[in-house]
C-alpha positions in Angstrom: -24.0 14.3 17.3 -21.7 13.5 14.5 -20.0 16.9 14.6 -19.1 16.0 18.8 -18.2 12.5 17.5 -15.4 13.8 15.3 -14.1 16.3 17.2 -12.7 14.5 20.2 -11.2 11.8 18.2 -9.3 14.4 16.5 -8.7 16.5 19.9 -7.2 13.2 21.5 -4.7 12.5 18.3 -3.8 16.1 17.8 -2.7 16.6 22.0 -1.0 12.8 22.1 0.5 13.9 18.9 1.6 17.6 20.2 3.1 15.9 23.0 5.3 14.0 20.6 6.9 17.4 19.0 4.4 15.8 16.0 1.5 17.6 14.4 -0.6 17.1 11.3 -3.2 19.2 9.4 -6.9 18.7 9.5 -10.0 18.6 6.9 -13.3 18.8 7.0 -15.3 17.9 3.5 -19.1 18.0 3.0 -19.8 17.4 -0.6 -23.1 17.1 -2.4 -22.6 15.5 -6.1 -25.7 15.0 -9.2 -24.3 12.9 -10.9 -25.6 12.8 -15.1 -24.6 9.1 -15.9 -25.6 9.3 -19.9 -23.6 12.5 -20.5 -20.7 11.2 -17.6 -20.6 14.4 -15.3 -21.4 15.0 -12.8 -21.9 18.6 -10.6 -20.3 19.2 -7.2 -20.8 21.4 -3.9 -18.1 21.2 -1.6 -17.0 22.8 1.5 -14.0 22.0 2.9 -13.3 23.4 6.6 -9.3 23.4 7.1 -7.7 23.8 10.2 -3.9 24.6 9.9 -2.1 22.5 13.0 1.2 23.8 11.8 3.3 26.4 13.4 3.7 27.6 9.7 1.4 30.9 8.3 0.2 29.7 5.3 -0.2 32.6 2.3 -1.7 29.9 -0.1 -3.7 26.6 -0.4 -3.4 24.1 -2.9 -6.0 21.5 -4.8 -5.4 18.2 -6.7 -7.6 17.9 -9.7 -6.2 14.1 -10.2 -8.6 13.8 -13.8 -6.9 16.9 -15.8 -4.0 14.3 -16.9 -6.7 12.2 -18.3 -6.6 13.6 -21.4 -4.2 13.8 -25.0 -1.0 15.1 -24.9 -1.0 16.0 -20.9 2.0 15.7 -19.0 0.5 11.9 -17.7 0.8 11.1 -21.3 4.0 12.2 -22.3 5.5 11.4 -18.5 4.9 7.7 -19.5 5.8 7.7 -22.9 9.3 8.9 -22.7 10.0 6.0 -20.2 12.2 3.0 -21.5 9.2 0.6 -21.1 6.0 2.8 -21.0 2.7 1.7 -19.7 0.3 0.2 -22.6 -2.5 1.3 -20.7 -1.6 5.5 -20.4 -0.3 5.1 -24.3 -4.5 5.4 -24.6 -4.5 8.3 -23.4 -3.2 9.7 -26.8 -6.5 8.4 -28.5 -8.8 10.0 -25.8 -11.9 12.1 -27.5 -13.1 15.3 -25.9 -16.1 13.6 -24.4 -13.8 11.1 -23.3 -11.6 13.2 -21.6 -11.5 14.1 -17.9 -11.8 18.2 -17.1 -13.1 20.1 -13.6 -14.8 23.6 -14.6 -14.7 25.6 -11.6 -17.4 28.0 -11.3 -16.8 29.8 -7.8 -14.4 29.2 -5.2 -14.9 31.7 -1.9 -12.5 31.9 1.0 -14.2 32.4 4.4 -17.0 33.6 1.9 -15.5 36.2 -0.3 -13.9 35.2 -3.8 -10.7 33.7 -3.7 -8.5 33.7 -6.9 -6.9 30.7 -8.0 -4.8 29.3 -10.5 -5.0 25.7 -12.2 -2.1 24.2 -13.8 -3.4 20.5 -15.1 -3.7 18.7 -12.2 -2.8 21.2 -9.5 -4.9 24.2 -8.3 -3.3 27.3 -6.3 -5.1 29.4 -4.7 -4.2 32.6 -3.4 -6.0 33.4 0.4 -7.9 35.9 1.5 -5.9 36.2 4.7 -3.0 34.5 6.0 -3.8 31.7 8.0 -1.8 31.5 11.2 -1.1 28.4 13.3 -4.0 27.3 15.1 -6.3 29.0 12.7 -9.8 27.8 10.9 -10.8 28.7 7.1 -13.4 27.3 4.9 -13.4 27.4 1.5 -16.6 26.6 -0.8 -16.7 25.3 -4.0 -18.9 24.9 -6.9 -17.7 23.0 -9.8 -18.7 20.5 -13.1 -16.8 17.7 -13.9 -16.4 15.7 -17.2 -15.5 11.9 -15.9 -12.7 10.5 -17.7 -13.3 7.0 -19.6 -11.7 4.6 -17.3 -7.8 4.4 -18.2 -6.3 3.8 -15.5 -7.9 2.9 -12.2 -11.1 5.3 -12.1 -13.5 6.7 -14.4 -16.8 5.6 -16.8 -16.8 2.3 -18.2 -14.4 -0.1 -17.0 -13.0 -3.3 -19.2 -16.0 -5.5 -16.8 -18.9 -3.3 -17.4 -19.0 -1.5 -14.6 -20.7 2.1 -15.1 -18.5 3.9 -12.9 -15.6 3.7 -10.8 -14.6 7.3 -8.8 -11.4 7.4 -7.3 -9.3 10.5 -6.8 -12.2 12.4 -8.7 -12.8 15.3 -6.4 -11.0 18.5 -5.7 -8.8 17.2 -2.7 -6.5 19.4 -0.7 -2.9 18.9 -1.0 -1.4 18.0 2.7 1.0 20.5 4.0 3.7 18.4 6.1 6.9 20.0 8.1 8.9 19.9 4.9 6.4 22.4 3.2 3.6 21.6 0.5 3.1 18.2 -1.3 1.6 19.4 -4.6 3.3 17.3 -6.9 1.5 16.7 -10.3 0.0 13.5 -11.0 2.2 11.4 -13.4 0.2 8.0 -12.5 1.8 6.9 -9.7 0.3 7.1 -6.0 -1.8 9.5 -3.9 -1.0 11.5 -0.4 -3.8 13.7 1.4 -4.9 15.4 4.4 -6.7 13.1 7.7 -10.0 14.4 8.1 -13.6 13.7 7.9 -16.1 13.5 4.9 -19.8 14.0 4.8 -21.0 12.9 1.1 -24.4 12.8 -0.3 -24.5 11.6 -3.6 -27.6 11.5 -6.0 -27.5 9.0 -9.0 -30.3 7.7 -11.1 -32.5 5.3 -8.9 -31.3 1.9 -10.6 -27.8 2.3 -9.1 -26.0 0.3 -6.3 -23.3 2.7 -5.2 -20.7 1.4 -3.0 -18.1 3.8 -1.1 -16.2 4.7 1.6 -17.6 5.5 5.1 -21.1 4.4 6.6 -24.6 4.8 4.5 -26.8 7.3 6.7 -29.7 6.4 4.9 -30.3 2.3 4.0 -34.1 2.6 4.1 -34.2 5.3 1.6 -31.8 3.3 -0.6 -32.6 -0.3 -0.4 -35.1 -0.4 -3.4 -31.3 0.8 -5.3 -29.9 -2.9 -4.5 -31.0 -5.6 -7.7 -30.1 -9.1 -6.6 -31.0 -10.4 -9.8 -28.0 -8.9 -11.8 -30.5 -8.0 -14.6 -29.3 -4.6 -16.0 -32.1 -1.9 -16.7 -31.8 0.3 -20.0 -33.1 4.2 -19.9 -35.8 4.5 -21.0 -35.8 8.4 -20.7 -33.1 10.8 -20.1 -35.0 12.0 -17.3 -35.2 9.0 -14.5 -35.6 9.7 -10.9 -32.7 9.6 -8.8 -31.8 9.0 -5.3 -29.8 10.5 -2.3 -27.0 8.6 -1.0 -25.7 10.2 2.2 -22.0 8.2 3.4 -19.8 9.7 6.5 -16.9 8.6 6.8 -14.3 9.5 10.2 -10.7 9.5 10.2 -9.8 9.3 7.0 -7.4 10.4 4.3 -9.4 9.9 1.3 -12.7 9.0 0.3 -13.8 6.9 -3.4 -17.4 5.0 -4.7 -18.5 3.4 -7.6 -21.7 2.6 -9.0 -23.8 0.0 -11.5 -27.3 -0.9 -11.9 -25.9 -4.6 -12.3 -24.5 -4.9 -8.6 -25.1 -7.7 -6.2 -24.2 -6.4 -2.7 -23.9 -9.2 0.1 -22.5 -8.6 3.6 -20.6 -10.8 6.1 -19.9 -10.4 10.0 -16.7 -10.8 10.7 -15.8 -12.3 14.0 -14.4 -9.3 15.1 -17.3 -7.3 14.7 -16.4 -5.7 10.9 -18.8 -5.8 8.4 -17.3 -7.2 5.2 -19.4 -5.8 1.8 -19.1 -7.2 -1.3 -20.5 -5.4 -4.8 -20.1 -7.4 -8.1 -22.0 -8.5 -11.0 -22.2 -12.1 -11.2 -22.2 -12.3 -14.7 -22.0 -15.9 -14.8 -22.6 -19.4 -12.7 -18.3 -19.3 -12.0 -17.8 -15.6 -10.6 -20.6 -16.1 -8.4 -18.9 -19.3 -6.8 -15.9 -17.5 -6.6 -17.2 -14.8 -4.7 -18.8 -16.5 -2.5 -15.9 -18.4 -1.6 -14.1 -14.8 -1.4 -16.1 -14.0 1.4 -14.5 -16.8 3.6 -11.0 -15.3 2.5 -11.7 -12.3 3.2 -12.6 -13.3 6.8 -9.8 -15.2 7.0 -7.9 -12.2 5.8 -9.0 -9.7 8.3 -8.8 -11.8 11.4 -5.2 -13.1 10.3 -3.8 -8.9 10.1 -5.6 -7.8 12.9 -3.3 -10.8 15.0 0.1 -10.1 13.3 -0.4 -6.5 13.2 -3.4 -4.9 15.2 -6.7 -4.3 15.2 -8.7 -3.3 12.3 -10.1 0.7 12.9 -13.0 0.6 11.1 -16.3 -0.8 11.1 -16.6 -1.9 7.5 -14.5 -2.8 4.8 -15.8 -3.4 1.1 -14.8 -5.4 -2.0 -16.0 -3.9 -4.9 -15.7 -5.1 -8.5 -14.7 -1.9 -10.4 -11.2 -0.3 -11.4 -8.7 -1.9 -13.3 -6.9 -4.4 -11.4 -6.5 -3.9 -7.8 -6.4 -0.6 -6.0 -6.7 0.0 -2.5 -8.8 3.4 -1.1 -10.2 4.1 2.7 -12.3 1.4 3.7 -12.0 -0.6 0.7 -11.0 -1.3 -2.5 -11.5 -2.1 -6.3 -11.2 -5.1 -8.2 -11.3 -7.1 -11.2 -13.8 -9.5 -10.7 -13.7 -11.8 -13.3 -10.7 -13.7 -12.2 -9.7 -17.8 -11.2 -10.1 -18.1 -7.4 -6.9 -17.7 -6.7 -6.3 -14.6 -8.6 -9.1 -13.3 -6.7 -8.1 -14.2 -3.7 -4.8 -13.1 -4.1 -5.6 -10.0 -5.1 -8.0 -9.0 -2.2 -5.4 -10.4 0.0 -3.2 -7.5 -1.2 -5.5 -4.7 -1.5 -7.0 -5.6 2.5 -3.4 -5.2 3.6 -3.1 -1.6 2.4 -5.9 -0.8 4.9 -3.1 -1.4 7.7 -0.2 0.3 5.2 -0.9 3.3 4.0 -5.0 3.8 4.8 -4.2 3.6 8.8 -0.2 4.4 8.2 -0.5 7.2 5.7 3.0 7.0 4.2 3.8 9.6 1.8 3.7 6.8 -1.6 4.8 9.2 -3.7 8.2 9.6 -2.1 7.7 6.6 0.1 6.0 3.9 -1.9 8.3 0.8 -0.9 6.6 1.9 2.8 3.2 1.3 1.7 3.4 -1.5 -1.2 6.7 -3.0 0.0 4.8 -3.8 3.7 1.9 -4.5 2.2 3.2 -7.0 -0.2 5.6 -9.2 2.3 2.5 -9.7 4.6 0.1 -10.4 2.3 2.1 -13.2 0.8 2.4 -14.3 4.3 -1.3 -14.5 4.7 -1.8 -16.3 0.9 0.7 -18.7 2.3 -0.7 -19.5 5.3 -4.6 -19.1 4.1 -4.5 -20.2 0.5 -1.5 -22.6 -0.4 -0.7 -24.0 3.1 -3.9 -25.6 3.5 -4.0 -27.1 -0.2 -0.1 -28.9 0.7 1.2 -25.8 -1.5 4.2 -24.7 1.2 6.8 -22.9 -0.3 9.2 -19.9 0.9 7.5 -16.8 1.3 10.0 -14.7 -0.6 10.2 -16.7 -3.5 8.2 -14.5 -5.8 10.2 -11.3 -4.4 13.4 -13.2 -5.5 11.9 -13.9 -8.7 11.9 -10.6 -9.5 14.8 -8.7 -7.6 17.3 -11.0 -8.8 16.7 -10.4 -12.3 16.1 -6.3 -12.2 19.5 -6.6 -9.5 21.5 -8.1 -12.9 20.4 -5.2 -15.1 21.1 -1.5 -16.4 17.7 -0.7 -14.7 18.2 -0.8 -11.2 18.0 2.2 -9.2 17.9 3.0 -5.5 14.6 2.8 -3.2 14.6 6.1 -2.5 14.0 7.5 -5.7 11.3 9.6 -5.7 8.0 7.7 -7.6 7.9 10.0 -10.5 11.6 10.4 -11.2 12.8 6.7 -12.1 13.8 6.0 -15.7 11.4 3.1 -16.2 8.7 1.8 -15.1 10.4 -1.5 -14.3 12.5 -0.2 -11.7 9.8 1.6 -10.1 7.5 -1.4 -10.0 10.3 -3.9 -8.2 11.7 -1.1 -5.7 7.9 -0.2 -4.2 7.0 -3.9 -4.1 9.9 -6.4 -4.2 12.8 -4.6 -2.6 10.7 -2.9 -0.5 8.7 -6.3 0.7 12.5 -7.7 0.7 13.1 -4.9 3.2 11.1 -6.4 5.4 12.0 -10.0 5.2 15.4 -8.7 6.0 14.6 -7.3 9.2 12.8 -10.8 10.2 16.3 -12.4 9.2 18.1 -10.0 11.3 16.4 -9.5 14.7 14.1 -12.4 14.4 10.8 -13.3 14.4 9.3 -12.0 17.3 10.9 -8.9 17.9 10.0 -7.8 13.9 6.3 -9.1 14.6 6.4 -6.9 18.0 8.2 -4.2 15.4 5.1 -4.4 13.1 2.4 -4.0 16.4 4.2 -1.2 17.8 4.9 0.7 14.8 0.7 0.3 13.9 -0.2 1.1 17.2 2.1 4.0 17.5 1.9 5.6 14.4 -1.8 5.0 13.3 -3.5 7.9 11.6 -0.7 9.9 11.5 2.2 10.1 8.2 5.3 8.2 9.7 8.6 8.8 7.4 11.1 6.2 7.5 12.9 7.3 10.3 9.8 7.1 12.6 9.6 3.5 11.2 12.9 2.5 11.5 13.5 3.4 14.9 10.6 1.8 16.3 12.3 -1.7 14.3 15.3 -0.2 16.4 13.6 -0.5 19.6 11.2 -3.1 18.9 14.9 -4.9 18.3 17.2 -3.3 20.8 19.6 -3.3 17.5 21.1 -0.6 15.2 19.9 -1.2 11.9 20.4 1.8 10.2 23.2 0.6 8.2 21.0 -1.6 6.8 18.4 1.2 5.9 21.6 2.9 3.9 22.2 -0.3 2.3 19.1 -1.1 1.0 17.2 1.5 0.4 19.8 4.4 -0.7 21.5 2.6 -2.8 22.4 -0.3 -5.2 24.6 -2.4 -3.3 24.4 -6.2 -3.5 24.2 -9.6 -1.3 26.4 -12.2 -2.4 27.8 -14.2 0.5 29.3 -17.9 -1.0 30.5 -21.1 0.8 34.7 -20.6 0.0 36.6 -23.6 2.1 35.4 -26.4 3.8 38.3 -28.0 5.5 39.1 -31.4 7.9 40.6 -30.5 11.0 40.7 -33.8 12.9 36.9 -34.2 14.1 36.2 -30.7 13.4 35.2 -29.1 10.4 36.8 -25.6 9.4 34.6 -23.6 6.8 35.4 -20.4 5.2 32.3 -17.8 4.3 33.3 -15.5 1.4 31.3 -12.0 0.9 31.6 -11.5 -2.7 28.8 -9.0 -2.9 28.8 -5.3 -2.0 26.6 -5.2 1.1 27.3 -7.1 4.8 24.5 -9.0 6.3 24.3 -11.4 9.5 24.4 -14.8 8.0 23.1 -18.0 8.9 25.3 -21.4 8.1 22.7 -24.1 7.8 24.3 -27.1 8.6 22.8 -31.0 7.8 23.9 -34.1 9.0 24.4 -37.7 8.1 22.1 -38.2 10.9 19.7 -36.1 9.7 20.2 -34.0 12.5 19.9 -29.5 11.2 22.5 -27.4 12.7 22.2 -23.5 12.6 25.3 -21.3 13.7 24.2 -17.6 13.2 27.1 -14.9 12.0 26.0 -11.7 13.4 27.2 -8.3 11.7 29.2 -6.1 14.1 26.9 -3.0 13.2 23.2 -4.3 14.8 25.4 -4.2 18.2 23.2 -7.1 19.9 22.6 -9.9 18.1 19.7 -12.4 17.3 20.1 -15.6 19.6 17.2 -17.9 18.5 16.7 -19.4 15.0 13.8 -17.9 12.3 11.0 -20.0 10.5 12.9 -23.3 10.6 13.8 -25.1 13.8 16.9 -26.7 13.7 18.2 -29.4 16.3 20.6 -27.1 17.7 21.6 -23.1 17.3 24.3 -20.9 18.5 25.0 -17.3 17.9 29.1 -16.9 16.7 31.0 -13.9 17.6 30.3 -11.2 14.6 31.3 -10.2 11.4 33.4 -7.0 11.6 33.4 -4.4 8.8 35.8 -4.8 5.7 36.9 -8.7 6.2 36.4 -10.6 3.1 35.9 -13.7 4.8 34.8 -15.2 8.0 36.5 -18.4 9.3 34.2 -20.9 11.6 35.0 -24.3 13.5 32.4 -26.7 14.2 32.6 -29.8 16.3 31.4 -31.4 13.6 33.6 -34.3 11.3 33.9 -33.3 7.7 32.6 -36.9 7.1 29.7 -36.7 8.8 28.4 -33.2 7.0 26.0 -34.2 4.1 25.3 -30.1 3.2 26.0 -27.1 3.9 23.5 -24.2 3.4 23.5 -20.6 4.1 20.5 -18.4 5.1 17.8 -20.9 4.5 14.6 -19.5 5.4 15.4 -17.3 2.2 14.8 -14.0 3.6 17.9 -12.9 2.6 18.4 -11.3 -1.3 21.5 -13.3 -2.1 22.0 -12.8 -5.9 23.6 -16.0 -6.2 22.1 -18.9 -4.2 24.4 -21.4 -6.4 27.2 -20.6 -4.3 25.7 -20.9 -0.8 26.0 -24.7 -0.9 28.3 -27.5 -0.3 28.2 -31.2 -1.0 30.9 -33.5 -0.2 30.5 -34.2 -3.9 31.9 -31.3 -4.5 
């Protein structure tokens, strides 16, 4: 039944996506893992049944084996530590003891079963096939392998800073995804993760006293429930030899699949009104993290119900919060967490990791050479929801970007800054790469809302969900549904902002009497055109808006953004290579008390001190 399940999903997106000049490759994994907790290894079966969608023959295959950089002196290591500002948290990996180390020992591999030969090169395994694999075609490879489970560095492994036993992300031989621009095997140097849509069937067997949370739907709940220890009371072996039990998770239509496991977890549920189960693992290791999350669990609602409205529907029919990892790290169905946090930390963080489940676990953008797609989305409406869901209601309003700002303006002032489109692994510090995935790539965003407008970027975010939904959009499939979502060009702005280093600087120059009209001059002293908005207060108190279009968008926004001003009116637009921009309002000098431009903030200015007037000054 489950094997006719899959198939037709996968039938449906491969035809709709044909039909689209689009295709996308397929895999199948069944993996059966015994897992030795006191010696951390564990020992894996897998078959992994591969169908090549491409109109490519493919001569080879390749594996990541993400845990071979977890060790002294690998290129992980020395990657980070040649970086201007290296991260603290890899530097350990210089210190790492053999038995601390992570390493897969593969035993056999067989192609269509016959031997294959392979080759591994730290964290990348090439194998050589049996037979070309034409377009269209079906292989299966089988796999039997050991593997020694790092101590947790850096997002997954044994041991985390909280306690928790075990925390297994990106620890299995996973297939590389083969794309229209060839092969994405690129070695792990600690940034993000890229694989092939598919299905897993998992069955993992663990000592008896373990909780294990992961990806995909438990098969077997009766056989498991003894597992599940309320109490948070943490058993000690008593003998090297303790029984274990099966768990069995499938998990459809997705692109990756990670679990984790303690003696010590709680696990409590919650319905969601939209059907989704929301699961929650974490040891409440005191009378405060147990408040906490339990108030999480309302967030978390919240949370899901607030995406699914701005951007669409949820896919799956769980999602789970589990306290493991090193921070905050999203993975299919789920993520991991720090779970010893204030409230708000907690909060904030889950907020974040739930909105990767839209951005980049149902929109599978490449994050290594995309990762301002994934983390830059993800980050702009998150802070939208822990506006509206956490600060909002506790009197807390302020600007959404404010944090983004924060940060851009600062990196925008110094020798770091680099363009967006850097590739991940290739920017010269860490700094850079951390404030183009996130904040200029969140900025992105809150640029397109300033340009075209609320409602056609919300109707932007919809279609480009619905439309591009288990598949691996590229920034030109994202762009142009923003394009038509719009009915505007916007590709300059692209260029702009995400290929280079260009700047925002637009400044209040001349405001000048003319009878009972007011003249005022704009000045663009920055490096990069935008439309702009002139925010104009009276001595009434009454707002005025007049909106400066830029010639390139070709239509232009006609309503206001987040605030509502007592009048608006689109002005003819801003051509390409004028300095300045001279407006008339039929308003008296006398009468203006300021003058303001752009002020819902969703535009990068790097100097907001001269976008105001006074008639002090």
């Amino acid at each position: 039944m489950k094997r006719l399940l899959f198939g037709p999903v996968f039938l449906f997106l491969f035809h709709t996506s044909a039909a689209q000049n689009y295709w996308q490759q397929y895999a199948r994994y069944e993996m059966d893992v015994d897992v030795d907790v006191p010696a951390h290894t564990y020992h894996g079966k897998q078959r992994l049944t591969y169908v090549n969608r491409s109109p490519d023959t493919l001569h080879e295959f390749y594996y990541h084996l993400y845990w071979n950089a977890f060790r002294p002196g690998s290129a992980l290591y020395w990657h980070n530590h040649l970086l201007k500002d290296p991260d603290k948290r890899l530097e350990k990996l210089a210190g790492l003891k053999p038995d601390e180390s992570g390493n897969y020992s593969i035993h056999s591999l067989r192609q269509d079963g016959r031997d294959a030969d392979y080759q591994i090169t730290e964290t990348v395994m090439r194998v050589r096939l049996n037979k070309p694999l034409a377009p269209g075609d079906t292989t299966v490879f089988d796999m039997d392998y050991t593997v020694h489970i790092p101590k947790l560095i850096r997002r997954s492994g044994y041991d985390n800073a909280e306690g928790i036993d075990l925390s297994m992300a990106q620890w299995y031989p996973k297939a590389a995804e083969y794309r229209p621009d060839g092969w994405h095997v690129r070695p792990f140097l600690g940034r993000e993760f890229f694989g092939v849509w598919g299905d897993f069937d998992v069955r993992i067997h663990i000592d008896s006293r373990y909780t294990v949370a992961a990806s995909g739907y438990l098969q077997n709940p009766d056989e498991v429930k003894a597992a599940n220890h309320p109490s948070g009371k943490k058993k000690k072996f008593r003998s090297p030899k303790v029984r274990k039990l099966t768990w069995h998770f499938v998990a459809p239509q997705v692109h990756d699949f990670s679990w984790a496991a303690d003696p010590e977890y709680r696990h409590d549920t919650l319905r969601a009104d939209n059907g989704v189960v929301l699961h929650f693992y974490y040891v409440p290791s005191s009378k405060s993290v147990q408040r906490h999350w339990d108030s999480l669990k309302v967030y978390a609602a919240r949370a899901l119900a607030y995406y699914d409205k701005i951007i669409g529907p949820y896919p799956y029919r769980k999602y789970s919060i589990i306290q493991a990892g090193d921070g905050g790290m999203e993975y299919a169905m789920g993520t991991f967490i720090l779970g010893r946090r204030k409230l708000g930390s907690l909060v904030g963080t889950t907020l974040h990791e739930m909105a990767h489940s839209w951005f980049q676990f149902v929109l599978a953008t490449d994050e290594n050479r995309y990762p301002w797609m994934d983390e830059g989305f993800t980050t702009f409406v998150s802070t939208m929801a822990m506006h509206d869901l956490w600060y909002k209601p506790r009197g807390e309003d302020q600007w959404i970007t404010r944090g983004m700002l924060e940060s851009y303006i600062p990196y925008a002032r110094s020798e770091y800054e680099e363009p967006v489109s850097m590739f991940s692994d290739f920017y010269n510090s860490n700094a850079a790469y951390w404030v183009n995935a996130y904040d200029k790539g969140a900025l992105f965003l809150a640029g397109i809302f300033h340009i075209t407008g609320p409602d056609a970027a919300f109707r932007f975010l919809q279609n480009y969900y619905r439309n591009w939904q288990f598949k691996h959009p590229r920034p030109a499939d994202m762009l142009r549904e923003a394009e038509k979502a719009a009915d505007m060009e916007l590709d300059w702005y692209y260029d702009y902002w995400i290929n280079g280093t260009k700047h925002i600087d637009y400044a209040i120059d001349t405001v000048e009497a003319r009878g009972n009209k007011t003249m005022i001059r704009i000045r663009n002293r920055g490096t990069m055109p935008m439309p702009v908005d002139v925010a104009v207060k009276t001595t009434d108190g009454k707002l005025h808006i007049w909106h400066i279009p830029f010639f390139r968008t070709l239509h232009y926004r006609q309503g206001p953004l987040f605030i509502h001003p007592t009048e608006f009116h689109t002005l003819k637009p801003w051509y390409d290579g004028f300095p300045t921009y001279e407006m008339e309002i039929p308003v008296p000098k006398d009468r203006i008390r300021m003058i303001f431009l752009n002020p819902d903030m969703l535009v990068p200015d790097v100097d907001f001190k001269n976008n105001q007037w006074t008639p002090a000054q």
